[in-house]
C-alpha positions in Angstrom: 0.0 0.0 0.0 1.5 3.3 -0.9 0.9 7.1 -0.9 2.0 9.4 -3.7 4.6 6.6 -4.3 5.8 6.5 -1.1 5.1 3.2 0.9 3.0 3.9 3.9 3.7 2.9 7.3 3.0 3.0 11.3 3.0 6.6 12.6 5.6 5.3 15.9 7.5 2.5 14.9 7.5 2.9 11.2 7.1 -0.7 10.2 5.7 -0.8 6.5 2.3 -2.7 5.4 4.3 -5.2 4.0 5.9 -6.2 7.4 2.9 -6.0 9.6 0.1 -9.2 9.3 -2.7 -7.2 9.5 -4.2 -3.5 7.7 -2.8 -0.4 9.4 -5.5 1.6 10.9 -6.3 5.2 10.6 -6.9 7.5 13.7 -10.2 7.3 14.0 -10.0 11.7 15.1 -7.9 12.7 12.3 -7.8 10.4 9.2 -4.5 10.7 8.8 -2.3 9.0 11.5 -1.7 5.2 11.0 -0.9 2.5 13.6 0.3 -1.5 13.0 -1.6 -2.1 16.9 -3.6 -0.2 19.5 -0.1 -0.8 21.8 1.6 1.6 18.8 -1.0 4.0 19.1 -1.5 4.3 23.0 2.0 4.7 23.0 2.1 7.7 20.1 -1.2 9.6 22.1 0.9 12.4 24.0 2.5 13.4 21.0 0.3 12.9 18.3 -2.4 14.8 20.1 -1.0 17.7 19.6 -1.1 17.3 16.3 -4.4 15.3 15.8 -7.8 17.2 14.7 -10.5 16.3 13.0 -11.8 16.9 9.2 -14.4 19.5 10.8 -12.2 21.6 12.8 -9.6 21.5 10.1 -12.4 23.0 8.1 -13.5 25.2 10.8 -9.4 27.0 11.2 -9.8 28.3 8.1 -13.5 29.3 8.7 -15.2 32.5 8.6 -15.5 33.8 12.2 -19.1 33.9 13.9 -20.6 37.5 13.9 -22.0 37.0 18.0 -24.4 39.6 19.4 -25.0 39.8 23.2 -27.1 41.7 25.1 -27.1 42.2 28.7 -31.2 41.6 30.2 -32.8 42.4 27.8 -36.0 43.7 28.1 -35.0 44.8 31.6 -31.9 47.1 30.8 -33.2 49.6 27.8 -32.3 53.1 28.3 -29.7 52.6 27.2 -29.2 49.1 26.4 -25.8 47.2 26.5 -24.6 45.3 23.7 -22.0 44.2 22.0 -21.1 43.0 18.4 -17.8 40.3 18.3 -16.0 38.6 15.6 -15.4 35.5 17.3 -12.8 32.7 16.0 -14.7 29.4 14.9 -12.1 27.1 17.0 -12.0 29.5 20.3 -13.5 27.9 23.2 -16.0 29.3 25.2 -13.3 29.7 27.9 -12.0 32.4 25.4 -15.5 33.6 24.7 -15.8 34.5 28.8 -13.0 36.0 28.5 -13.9 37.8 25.8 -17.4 39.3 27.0 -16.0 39.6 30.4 -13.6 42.2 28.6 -16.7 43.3 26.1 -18.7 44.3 28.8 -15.9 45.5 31.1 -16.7 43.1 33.9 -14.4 42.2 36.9 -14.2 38.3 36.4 -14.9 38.3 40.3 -18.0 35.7 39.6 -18.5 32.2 38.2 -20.2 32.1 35.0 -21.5 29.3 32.5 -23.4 29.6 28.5 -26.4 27.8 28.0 -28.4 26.2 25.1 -32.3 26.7 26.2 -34.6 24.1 26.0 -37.7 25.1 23.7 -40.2 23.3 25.6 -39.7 24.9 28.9 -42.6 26.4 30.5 -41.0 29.5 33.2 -44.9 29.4 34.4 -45.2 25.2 34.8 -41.9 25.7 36.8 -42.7 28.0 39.1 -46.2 26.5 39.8 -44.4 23.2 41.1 -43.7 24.4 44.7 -42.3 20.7 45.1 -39.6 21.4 42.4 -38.5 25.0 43.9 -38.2 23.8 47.0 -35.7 21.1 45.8 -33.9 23.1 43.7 -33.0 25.3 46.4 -32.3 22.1 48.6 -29.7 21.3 45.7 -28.3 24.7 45.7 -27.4 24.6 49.5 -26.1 21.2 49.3 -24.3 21.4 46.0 -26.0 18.8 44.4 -28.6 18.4 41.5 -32.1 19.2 40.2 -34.0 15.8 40.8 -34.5 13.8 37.6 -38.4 15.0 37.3 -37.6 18.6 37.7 -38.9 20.9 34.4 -35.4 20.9 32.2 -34.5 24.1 31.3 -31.3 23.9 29.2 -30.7 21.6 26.6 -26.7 21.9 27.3 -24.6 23.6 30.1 -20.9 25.3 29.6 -19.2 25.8 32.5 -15.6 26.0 34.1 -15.2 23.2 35.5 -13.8 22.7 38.9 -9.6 22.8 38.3 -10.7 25.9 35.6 -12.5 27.8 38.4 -10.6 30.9 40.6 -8.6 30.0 43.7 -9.0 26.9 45.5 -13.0 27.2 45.9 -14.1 29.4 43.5 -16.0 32.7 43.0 -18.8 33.2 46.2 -21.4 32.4 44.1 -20.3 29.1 43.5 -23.0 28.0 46.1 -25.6 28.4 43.4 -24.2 26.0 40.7 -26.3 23.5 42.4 -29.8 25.1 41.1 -28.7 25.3 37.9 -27.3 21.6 37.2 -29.7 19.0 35.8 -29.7 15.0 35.5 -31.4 15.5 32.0 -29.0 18.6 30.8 -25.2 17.4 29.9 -22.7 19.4 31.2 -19.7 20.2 29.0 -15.9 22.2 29.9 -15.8 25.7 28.8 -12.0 24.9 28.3 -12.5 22.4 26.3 -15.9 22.9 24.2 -15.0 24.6 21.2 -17.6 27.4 19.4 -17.9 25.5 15.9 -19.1 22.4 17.7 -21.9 23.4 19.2 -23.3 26.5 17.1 -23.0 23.6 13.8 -24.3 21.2 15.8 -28.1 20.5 14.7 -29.2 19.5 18.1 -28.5 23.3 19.3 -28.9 25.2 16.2 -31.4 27.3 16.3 -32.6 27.4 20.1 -31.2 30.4 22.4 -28.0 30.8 23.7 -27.7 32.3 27.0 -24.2 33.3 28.8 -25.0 33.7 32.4 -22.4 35.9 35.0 -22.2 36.0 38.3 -25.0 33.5 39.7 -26.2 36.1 42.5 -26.9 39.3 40.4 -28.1 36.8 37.4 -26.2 39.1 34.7 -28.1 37.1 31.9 -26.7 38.0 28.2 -28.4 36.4 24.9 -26.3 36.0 22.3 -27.0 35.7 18.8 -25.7 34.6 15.7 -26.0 37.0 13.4 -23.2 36.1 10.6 -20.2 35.0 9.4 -17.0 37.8 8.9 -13.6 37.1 7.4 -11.0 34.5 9.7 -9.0 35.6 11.9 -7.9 34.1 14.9 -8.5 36.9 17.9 -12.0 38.3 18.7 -12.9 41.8 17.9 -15.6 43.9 19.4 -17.1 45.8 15.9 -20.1 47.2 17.5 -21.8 48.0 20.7 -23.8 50.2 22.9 -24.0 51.2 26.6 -21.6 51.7 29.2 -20.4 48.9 31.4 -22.6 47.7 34.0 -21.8 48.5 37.7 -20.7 44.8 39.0 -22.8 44.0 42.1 -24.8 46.7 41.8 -27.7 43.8 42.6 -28.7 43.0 39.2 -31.3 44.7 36.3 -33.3 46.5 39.2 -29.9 48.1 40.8 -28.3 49.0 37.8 -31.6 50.8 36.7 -31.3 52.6 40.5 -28.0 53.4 39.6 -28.5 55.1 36.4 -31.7 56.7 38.0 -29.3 58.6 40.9 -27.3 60.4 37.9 -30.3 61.7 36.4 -32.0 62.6 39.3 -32.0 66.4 40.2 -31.9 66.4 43.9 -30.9 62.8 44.8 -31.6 61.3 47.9 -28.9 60.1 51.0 -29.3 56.3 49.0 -28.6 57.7 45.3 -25.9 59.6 46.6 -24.7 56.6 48.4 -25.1 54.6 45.4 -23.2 57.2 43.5 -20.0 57.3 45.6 -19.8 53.5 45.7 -19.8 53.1 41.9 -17.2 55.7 41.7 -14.7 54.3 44.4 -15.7 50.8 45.3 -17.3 49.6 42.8 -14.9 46.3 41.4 -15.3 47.9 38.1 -15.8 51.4 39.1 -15.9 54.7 37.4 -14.9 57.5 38.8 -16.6 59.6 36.1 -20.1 58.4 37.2 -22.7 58.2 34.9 -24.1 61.8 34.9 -25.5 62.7 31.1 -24.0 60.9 28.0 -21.2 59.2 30.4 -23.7 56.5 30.6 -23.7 55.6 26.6 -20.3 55.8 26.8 -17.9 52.6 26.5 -14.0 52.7 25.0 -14.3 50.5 22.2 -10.3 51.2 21.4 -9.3 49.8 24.7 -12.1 46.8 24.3 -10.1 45.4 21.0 -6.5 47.0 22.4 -7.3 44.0 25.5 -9.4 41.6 23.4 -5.7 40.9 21.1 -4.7 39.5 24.2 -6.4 36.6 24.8 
């Protein structure tokens, strides 16, 4: 058996068709790679997976990037809204894509965070009619554990950092809540691992909502759409957007509203002024420019691409 005239042979110890008994075999990831036993193989694994990738994500390097845009609550944040527009590399994992929004939307990457494919069929009302249901999701929340099997399924797939990915020994506070949002029925999949093209081609997800969640206390929910394809290139770029960065723990959608409120109030009250001085010098993301007038449309789109050629 030969190759462009050249007589093919085992990928580690190079023994020739002609000296093995049996057919060389192909890795089964690649295509490419061949092997005279599964010993040969095993053995070549640490180096040849460095190496190894498959016909699709072959394809998908030279790809067009995804054209993502995310919206922090919407519905619930509007005046102004906050968006953003990224060019996202087809082979970046959604451990770059956190990294990417958490940059986007000039977040503190103080809180744990996972990216969810909704489940179609989920009723929000059915769910919070079953007392019996809520009452055992928060039992799973306090002890870490899972929904039970019979609970309504919300996602159809979870992202997450998984344990080793997470900050510091425990993780973020708000760890305590991953509990609530786990599911027997809803796999559960490494954000350092899981790669964009996989799931956004994948016919089992396209189509249905995806949802990146931060900071499990405050619930800063963005949707994300797909809403093209733009040349390759292999860093993210923020193209468009809208809003100035959200204050983090201001105590989700309803304190960030308050917030915004105390800057455009005349004669503010002892709490808006409060509020005030802690987003300008507490605040883990603060900004000591407040967000009196147009301040609070205003986000530095330069500085967002400047740090987004960085990860």
């Amino acid at each position: 058996m030969a190759a462009n005239g050249v007589e093919v042979a085992c990928n580690l110890c190079k023994k020739t068709q002609a000296e093995v008994p049996q057919p060389l075999k192909r890795c089964a990831k690649c295509r490419k790679a061949l092997y005279c036993s599964q010993d040969c193989q095993q053995t070549d694994w640490p180096s040849h997976k460095r190496l190894c990738i498959s016909k699709a994500e072959e394809e998908a390097t030279s790809a067009g990037n995804y054209l993502l845009r995310a919206q922090l609550r919407p519905g619930e944040i509007e005046s102004p809204a906050i968006w953003r527009t990224l060019s996202c590399p087809a082979v970046a994992t959604f451990g770059r894509l956190h990294k990417a929004l958490q940059i986007a939307f000039g977040w503190a990457t103080t809180h744990e965070y996972d990216f969810t494919i909704k489940d179609p069929s989920y009723a929000p009302e059915d769910d919070e009619d079953d007392v019996a249901a809520m009452i055992q999701r928060f039992t799973a929340t306090f002890h870490r554990g899972q929904q039970s099997q019979t609970a309504p399924r919300q996602n159809l797939l979870r992202i997450l950092a998984k344990s080793q990915d997470r900050m510091g020994a425990f993780g973020a506070v708000d760890n305590m809540y991953s509990g609530m949002r786990s599911h027997p029925r809803t796999p559960e999949q490494s954000s350092n691992q899981t790669k964009l093209y996989k799931v956004l081609e994948n016919s089992k997800y396209r189509g249905n909502d995806l949802e990146y969640e931060y900071d499990f206390g405050d619930c800063w929910t963005h949707k994300i759409s797909v809403i093209g394809r733009t040349e390759h290139s292999n860093i993210f770029v923020c193209t468009d957007g809208e809003g100035h960065p959200c204050a983090e723990d201001a105590g989700g959608a309803k304190g960030w509203n308050d917030l915004v409120e105390a800057y455009r109030t005349v004669s503010p009250t002892d709490d808006q002024c409060e509020k005030k001085e802690w987003f300008e010098t507490i605040c883990s993301n603060r900004d000591q420019g407040g967000l009196a007038g147009d301040r609070v449309k205003q986000w530095d789109k330069r500085l967002v691409n400047r740090l987004l050629a960085q990860i």
